[in-house]
ZAMITOR-182238 format. One record per residue (C-alpha): x, y, z. Coordinates in steps of 0.5 Angstrom, whole numbers, padded with zeros to 4 digits, always signed. Layout:
XYZ ...
//
This chain:
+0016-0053+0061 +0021-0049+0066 +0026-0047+0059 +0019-0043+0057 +0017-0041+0064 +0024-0038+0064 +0024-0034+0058 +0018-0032+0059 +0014-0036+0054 +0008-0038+0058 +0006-0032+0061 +0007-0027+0055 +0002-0033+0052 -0002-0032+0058 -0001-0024+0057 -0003-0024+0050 -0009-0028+0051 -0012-0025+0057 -0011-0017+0053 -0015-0022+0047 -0021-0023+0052 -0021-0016+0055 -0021-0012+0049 -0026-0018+0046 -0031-0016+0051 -0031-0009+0050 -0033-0010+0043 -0039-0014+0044 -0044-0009+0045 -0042-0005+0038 -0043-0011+0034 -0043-0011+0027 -0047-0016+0023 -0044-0019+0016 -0046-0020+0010 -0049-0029+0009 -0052-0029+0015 -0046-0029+0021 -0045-0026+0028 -0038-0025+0029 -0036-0017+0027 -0031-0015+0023 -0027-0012+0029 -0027-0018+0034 -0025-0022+0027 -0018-0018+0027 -0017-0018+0034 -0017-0025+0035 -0012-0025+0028 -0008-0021+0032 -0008-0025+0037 -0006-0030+0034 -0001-0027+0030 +0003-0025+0037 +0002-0032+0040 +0005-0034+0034 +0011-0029+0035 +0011-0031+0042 +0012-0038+0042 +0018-0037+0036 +0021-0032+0040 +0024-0036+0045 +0027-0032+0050 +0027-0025+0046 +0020-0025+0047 +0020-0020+0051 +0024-0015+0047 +0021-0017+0041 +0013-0015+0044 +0016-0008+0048 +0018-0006+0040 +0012-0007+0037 +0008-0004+0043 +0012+0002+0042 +0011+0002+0035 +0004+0002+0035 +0005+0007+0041 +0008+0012+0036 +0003+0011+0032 -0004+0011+0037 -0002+0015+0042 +0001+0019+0038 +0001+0020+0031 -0007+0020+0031 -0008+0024+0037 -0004+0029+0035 -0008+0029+0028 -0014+0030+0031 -0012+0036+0035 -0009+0040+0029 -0002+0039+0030 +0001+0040+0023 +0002+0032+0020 +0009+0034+0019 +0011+0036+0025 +0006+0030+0027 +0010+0025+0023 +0016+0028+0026 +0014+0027+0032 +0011+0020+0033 +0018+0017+0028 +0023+0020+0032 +0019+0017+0039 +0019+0011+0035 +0027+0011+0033 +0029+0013+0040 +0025+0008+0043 +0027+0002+0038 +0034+0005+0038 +0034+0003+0046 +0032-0003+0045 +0036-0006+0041 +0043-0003+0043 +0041-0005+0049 +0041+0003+0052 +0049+0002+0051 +0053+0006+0045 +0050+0003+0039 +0044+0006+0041 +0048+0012+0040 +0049+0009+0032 +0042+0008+0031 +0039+0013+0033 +0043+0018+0029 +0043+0014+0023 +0035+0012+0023 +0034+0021+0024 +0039+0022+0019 +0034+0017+0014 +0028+0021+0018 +0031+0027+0015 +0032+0025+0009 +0025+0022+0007 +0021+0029+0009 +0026+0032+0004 +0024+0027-0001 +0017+0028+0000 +0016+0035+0000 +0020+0036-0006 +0016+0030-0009 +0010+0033-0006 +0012+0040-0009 +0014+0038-0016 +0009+0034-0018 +0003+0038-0016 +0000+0034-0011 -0006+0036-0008 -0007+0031-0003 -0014+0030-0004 -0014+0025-0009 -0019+0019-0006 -0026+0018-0004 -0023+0019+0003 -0020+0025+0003 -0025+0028-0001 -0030+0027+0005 -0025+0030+0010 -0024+0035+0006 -0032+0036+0006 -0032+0035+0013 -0034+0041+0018 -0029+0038+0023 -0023+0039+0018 -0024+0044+0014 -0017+0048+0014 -0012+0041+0014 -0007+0042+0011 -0008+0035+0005 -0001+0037+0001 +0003+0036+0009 -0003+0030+0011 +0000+0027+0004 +0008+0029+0006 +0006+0026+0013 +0005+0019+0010 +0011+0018+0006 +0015+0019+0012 +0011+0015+0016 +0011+0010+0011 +0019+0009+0011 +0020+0010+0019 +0020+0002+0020 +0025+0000+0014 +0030+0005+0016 +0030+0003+0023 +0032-0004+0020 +0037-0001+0017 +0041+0004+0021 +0040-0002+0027 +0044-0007+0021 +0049-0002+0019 +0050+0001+0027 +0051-0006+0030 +0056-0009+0024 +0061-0002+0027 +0059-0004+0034 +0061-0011+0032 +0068-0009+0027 +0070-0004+0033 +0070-0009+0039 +0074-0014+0035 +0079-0009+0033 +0078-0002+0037 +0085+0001+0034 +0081+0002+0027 +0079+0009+0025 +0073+0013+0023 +0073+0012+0016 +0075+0004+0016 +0068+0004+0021 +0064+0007+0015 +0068+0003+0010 +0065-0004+0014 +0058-0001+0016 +0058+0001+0009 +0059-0006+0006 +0055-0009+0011 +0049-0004+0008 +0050-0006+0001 +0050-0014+0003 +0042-0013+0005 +0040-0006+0001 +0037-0011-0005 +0033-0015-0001 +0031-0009+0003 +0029-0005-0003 +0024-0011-0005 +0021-0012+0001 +0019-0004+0000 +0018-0005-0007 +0014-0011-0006 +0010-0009+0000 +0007-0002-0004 +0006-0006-0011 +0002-0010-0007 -0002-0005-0002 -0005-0002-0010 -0005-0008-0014 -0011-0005-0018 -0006+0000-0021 -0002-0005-0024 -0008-0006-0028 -0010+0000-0030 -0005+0001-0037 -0007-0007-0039 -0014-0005-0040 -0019-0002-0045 -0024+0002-0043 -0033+0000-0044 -0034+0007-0044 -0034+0011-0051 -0029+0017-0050 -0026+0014-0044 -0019+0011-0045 -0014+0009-0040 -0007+0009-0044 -0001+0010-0039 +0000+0016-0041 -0006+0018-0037 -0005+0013-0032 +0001+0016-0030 -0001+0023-0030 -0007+0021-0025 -0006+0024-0018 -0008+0018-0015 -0003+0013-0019 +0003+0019-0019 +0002+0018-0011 +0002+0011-0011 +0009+0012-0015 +0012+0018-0012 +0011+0014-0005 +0015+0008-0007 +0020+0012-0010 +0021+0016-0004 +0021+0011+0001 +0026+0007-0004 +0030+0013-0004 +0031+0014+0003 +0032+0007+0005 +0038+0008+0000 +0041+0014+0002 +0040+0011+0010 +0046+0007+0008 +0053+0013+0008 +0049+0016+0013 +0048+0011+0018 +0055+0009+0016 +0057+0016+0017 +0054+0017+0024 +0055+0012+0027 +0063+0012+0026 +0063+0019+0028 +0060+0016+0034 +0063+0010+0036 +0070+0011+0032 +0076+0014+0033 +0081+0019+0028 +0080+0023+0022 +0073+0020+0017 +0075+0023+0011 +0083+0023+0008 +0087+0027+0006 +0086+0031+0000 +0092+0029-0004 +0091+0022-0001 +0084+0022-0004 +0087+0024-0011 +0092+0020-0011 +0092+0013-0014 +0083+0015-0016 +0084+0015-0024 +0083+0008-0026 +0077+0008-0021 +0074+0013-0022 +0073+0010-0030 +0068+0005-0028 +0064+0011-0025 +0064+0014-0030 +0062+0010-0035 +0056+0009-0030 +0054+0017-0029 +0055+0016-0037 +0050+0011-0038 +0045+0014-0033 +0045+0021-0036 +0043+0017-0044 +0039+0014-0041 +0035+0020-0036 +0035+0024-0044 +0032+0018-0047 +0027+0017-0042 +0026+0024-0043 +0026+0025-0051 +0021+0019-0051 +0016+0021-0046 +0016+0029-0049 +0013+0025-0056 +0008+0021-0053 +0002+0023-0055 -0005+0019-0055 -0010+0018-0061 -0016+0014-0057 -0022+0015-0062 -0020+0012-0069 -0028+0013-0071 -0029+0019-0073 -0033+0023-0070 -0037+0026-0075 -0037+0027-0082 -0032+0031-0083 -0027+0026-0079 -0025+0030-0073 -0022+0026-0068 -0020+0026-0060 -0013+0026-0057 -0009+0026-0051 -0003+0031-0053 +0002+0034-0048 +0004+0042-0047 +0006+0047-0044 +0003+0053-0040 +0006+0059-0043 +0001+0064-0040 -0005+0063-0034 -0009+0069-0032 -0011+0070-0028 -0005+0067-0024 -0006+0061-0019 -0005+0065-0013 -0011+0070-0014 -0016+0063-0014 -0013+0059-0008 -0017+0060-0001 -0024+0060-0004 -0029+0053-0003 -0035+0056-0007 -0033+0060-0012 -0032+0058-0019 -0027+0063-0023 -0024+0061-0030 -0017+0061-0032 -0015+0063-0040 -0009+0059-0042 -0004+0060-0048 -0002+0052-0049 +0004+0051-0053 +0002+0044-0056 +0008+0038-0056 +0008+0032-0061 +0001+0030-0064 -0004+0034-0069 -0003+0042-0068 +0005+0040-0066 +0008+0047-0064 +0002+0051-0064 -0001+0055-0059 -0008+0054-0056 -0012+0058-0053 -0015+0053-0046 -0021+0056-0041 -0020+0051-0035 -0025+0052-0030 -0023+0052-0023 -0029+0051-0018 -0025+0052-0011 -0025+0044-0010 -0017+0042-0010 -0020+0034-0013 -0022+0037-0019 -0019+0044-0019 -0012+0045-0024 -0009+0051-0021 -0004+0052-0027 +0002+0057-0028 +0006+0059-0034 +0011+0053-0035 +0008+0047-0032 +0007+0041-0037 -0001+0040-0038 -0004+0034-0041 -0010+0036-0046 -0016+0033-0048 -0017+0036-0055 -0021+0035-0062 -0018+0036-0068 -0020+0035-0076 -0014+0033-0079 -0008+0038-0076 -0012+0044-0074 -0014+0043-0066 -0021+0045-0065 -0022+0044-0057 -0018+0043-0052 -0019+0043-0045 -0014+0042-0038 -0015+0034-0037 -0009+0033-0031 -0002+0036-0030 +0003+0031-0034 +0007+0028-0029 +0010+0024-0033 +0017+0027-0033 +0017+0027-0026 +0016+0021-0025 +0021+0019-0030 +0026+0024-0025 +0025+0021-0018 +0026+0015-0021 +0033+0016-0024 +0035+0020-0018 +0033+0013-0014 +0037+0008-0020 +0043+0014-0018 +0043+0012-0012 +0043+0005-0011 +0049+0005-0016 +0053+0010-0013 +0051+0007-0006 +0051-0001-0008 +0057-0001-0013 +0056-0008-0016 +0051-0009-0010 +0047-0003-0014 +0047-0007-0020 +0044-0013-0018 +0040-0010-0014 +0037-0007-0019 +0038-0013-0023 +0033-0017-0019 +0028-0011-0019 +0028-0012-0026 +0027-0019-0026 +0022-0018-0021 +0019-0014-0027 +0019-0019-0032 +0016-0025-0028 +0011-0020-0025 +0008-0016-0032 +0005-0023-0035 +0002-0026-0028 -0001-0018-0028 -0003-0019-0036 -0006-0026-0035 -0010-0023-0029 -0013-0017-0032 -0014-0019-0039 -0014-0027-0039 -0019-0029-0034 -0013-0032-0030 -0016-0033-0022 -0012-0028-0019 -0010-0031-0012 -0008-0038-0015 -0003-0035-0020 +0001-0030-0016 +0002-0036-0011 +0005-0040-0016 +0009-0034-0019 +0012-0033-0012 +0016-0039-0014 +0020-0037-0020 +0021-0030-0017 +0024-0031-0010 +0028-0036-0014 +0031-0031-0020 +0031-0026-0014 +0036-0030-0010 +0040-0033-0017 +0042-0025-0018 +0043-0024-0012 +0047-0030-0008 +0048-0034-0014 +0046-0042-0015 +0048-0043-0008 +0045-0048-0002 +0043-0042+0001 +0039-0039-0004 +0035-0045-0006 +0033-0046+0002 +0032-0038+0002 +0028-0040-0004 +0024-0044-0001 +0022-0041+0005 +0020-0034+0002 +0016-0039-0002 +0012-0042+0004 +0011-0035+0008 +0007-0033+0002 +0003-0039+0002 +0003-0039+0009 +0000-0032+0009 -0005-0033+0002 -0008-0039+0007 -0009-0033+0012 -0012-0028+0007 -0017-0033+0004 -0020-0035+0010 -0020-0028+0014 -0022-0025+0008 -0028-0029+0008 -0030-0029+0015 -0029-0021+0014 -0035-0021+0009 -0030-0017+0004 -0032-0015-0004 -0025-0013-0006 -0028-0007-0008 -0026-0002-0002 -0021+0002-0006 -0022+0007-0011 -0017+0004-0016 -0021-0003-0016 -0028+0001-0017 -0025+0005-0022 -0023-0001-0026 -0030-0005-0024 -0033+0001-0027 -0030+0003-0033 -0026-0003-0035 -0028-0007-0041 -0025-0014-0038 -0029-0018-0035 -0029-0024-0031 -0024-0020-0026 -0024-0023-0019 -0023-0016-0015 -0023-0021-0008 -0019-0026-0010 -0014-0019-0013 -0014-0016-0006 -0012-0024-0004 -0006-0023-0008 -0003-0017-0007 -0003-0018+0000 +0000-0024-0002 +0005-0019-0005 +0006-0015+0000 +0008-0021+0004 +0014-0023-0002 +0019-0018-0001 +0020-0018+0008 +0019-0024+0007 +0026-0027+0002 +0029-0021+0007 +0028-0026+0012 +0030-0033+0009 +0036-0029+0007 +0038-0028+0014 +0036-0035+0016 +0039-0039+0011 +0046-0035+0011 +0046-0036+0018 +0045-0044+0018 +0050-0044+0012 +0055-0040+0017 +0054-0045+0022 +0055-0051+0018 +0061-0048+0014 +0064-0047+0021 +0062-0054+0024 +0061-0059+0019 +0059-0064+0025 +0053-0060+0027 +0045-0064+0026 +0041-0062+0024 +0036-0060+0030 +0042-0056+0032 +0042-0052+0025 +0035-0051+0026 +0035-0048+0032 +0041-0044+0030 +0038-0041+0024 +0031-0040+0028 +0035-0036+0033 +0037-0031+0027 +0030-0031+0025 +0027-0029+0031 +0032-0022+0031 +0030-0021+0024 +0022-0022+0023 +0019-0017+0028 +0024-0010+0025 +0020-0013+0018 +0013-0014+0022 +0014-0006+0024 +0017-0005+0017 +0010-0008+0013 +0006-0004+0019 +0009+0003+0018 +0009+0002+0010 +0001+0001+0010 +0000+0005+0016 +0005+0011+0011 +0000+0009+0005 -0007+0010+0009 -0006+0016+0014 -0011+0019+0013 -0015+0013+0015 -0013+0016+0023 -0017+0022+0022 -0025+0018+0021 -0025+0019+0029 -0024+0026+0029 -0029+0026+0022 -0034+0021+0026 -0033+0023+0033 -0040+0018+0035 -0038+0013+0032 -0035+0008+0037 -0028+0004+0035 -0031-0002+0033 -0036+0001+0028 -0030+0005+0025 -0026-0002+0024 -0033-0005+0021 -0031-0001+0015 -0030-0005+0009 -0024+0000+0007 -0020+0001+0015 -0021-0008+0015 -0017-0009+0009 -0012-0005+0011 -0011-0008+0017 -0012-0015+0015 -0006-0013+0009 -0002-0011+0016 -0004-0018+0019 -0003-0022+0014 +0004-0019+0013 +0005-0021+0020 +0004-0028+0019 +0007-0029+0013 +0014-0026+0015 +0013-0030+0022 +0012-0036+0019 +0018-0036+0014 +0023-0036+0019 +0022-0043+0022 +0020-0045+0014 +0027-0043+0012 +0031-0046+0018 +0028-0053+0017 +0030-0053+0010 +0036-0049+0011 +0038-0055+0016 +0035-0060+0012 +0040-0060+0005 +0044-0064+0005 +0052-0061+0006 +0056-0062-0001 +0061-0069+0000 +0067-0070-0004 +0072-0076-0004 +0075-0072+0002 +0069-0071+0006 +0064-0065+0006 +0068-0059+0003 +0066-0055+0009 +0074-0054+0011 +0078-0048+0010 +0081-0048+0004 +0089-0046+0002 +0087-0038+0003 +0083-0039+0009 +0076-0039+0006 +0071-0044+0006 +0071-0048+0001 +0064-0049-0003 +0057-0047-0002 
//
């Protein structure tokens, strides 16, 4: 009882409980009945979920408790008090985005340099990955010409009188730099604080040896970051995991992955984890970088001879590896040009006409795009000569009229040279009709994802492949469950929990090796994700939720010829997959501690390798709830202007709204599981038994100094 009241356990409790109360009071009078007959309302459902989730956090945290609570409050902070507040008075979203980022980055950095020179390193780094996301974003924006307005909820903001003249392609930007703030600052903070530690060790070493051992340190931890925003954006759009793995129920109506990908709302889902891939990647050098100019001493870069001399041989396997990249880009590019859809076998009519999908190439548009834009009610028509790619009518050119009715969910601002794909109508090789379907954005897909495969390569090293190893297999483990799911009847909850298993397994395999670590953290990802499925099925329920709340999963409901689909046990799922990636980053951590603490003391019980592991546990499980909140957050931004459009509805009635619930019991589910795998990591790290031979345990330093066995 006095350890806890001496780290603050009891009265954080105590704080956490009566904020409960209050804020449960103040939502009574809006109550909001659910379906089956219940009382509880949605919005007090999530308040006691969160609840729970900080007493969880409190009572793990030990004497962090207080640090840990004050980061998360300045995250939600920068997100309530500044983020939406500035949304709603007409600041642009990105300079609001910026803003509420760089208001989070400082207070995070403070608090985790304790206000000293390493907070210096983060916050320089972190700023650094900041810009590096907004540039990303506005060239993903920008070459995949994206709207913004592409889902049920942008379309009513577009309508609303209360925002008329919001800028959706920056609301859209703003989201993918919201979305990667929290892993950045993960980074950048793991990268900072290697060089603080390097420095104080041995202060005579240069600016450049500190980037080198800030850099090594990044590489270390650059795959499980990636899975963890990989995992958490596959699993916020789940439903579009779907989408190419089935047929259609309505004539004419094909879903190839050709369309797909040219979808507005599916190329935003894409460029969004890219983006975030990306920046994350690239925070490395720059934190690495920053971070040694700020604490180090001495020149960063050799001399310029220094530098040539002795490369040759190391400059082979780069080579090779730009080699590779480059075949591999061309490929990717010379396949997706000659992908075209034949999706009527049936002949249409007696003379055997038959409709495709074929890709082109806009050779002239009048009149020009920039004389239809600013008109909400007008309806123009845009003559368009098409140069046709592979398909019926290859290399000819078509004559195309595209309506433009001034609404940019549905309008197609063509110019000349952009990529479009076609509906078209041929008899045999003559093309009869043609129309604007959608932009093709295949190509640029197929950009952002190499530059993202660039650089983890060039960045990572040998780290880089295994990173991009365990995302492939990650893959290969996933499309089947998917499959099964989607077309096989499969219960969706059910099978990616027991997925879950070979997953984190082969993930670790790549990425540590058949090692004791692996197998704990293993299996300590394992249990957060059941820990936070159990979570979403009973809130879930409770909640009332359909699973149909997403525009993807009522595309699929309405289109798809598969039957059987369980869309709430699908919505359980991907928040269950969202929870994998944070989750194997936690128990990595974890369990590598635990393995350190027993190389080095081969005596230690197991009570003291568990509070050990636990202890590392607690530094890391709540950067990965801020990374989880910042992702859905940068995913759902314009979830935050409802107040601006529904300026009369009281809070409580907004967070009744099936679509804002899900998204934030996606971030409390999260939140539990990743909370919970650290002391599941720590009691099975602690419980493996130690490797024996003849001559007692193989922790012993060995003839180079190294410990010995894993």
């Amino acid at each position: 009882m006095k350890r806890a009241l001496a780290h603050g356990t009891i009265p954080a409790l105590a704080a956490v409980l009566a904020g409960w109360a209050l804020l449960d009071r103040l939502a009574l009078p809006d109550e909001v009945a659910l379906p089956e007959g219940t009382a509880l309302c949605r919005a007090r459902v999530l308040l006691a979920l969160a609840a729970g989730l900080l007493c969880l956090i409190v009572v793990i945290a030990g004497e962090a408790v207080w640090r840990l609570l004050i980061v998360l409050l300045a995250a939600v902070a920068s997100l309530g008090a500044v983020l939406a507040p500035c949304l709603a008075a007409g600041v642009p979203p990105v300079a609001a985005g910026l803003l509420a980022g760089l208001i989070f980055i400082v207070a995070a950095g403070l608090m985790l340099g304790r206000a000293g020179r390493l907070s210096l390193g983060i916050v320089a780094g972190a700023t650094g990955g900041l810009a590096a996301a907004a540039g990303l974003a506005a060239a993903a924006v920008a070459a995949g010409r994206l709207t913004g307005v592409y889902s049920s909820l942008t379309k009513d903001l577009w309508y609303g009188p209360t925002t008329r003249g919001l800028d959706f392609r920056q609301l859209l930007c703003a989201g993918m730099i919201v979305g990667t703030c929290g892993i950045i600052v993960d980074l950048a903070a793991a990268v900072a604080a290697a060089i603080h530690q390097v420095r104080q060790a041995n202060p005579r070493l240069t600016r450049r040896q500190l980037a080198a051992a800030g850099l090594a340190v990044g590489r270390d931890v650059m795959g499980t970051e990636l899975n963890t925003l990989v995992f958490a954006y596959a699993g916020a759009h789940v439903g579009v995991l779907l989408l190419p793995m089935l047929g259609s129920a309505v004539r004419g109506f094909e879903i190839p992955a050709l369309r797909v990908f040219s979808q507005q709302d599916v190329a935003i889902d894409v460029l969004q984890m890219l983006v975030g891939t990306t920046a994350l990647v690239l925070t490395i050098p720059i934190s690495a970088a920053a971070t040694a100019l700020l604490l180090g001493r001495g020149p960063m870069l050799p001399a310029p001879g220094a530098m040539l001399r002795g490369r040759k041989r190391r400059l082979v396997r780069p080579a090779a590896v730009a080699a590779l990249l480059l075949i591999g880009w061309g490929a990717s590019l010379s396949w997706h040009g000659r992908a075209y859809h034949r999706y009527d076998r049936r002949p249409a009519d007696p003379a055997g006409s038959a409709r495709c999908l074929v890709q082109a190439r806009v050779a002239s548009a009048d009149p020009p795009p920039e004389a239809l834009t600013g008109d909400r009610s007008g309806e123009a028509v845009q003559r368009l000569r098409c140069r046709l790619g592979r398909g019926p009518g290859a290399g000819r050119t078509v004559e195309v009229l595209n309506s433009v009715s001034g609404f940019p969910g549905h309008d197609k601002l063509v110019r000349p040279g952009d990529a479009v794909l076609l509906r078209t109508r041929c008899a045999g090789d003559e093309v009869t009709y043609a129309a604007v379907m959608d932009f093709s954005r295949g190509r640029v897909l197929i950009h952002f994802a190499f530059v993202l495969l660039a650089a983890v390569l060039v960045v990572g090293g040998a780290a880089g492949l295994r990173a991009t190893a365990a995302l492939l297999l990650s893959g290969v483990v996933l499309v089947p469950v998917v499959a099964g799911v989607g077309a096989g009847g499969w219960p969706a909850l059910p099978s990616f929990l027991f997925a879950t298993a070979p997953l984190c397994a082969g993930v670790f395999l790549v990425l540590a090796g058949p090692t004791r670590k692996a197998l704990a953290a293993a299996g300590g990802a394992v249990g957060g994700a059941l820990a936070g499925g159990a979570c979403a099925l009973a809130a879930s329920r409770a909640l009332g939720l359909s699973g149909l709340a997403s525009d993807a999963m009522m595309g699929i409901r309405l289109f798809s010829g598969a039957g059987g689909i369980d869309y709430l046990g699908l919505l359980q799922a991907g928040m269950v997959l969202g929870i994998v990636g944070a989750a194997m980053d936690v128990a990595i951590a974890v369990a590598s501690a635990t393995d350190q603490v027993r190389r080095a003391k081969p005596d230690a019980t197991r009570a003291e390798l568990f509070a050990r592991g636990l202890a590392v546990g607690r530094t890391v499980m709540a950067p990965m709830v801020l990374v989880l909140l910042f992702a859905y957050v940068g995913l759902n931004l314009p979830i935050l202007m409802l107040p601006k459009v529904l300026p009369d509805h009281p809070l409580s009635l907004l967070v009744g709204n099936e679509r804002v619930s899900v998204e934030l019991l996606r971030i409390l589910v999260g939140g539990v599981g990743v909370v919970a795998t650290a002391p599941i990591t720590a009691a099975l790290a602690a419980a493996l038994p130690a490797r024996t031979s003849r001559h007692g345990p193989t922790t012993s330093q060995n003839g180079r100094g190294r410990p010995a066995g894993r």
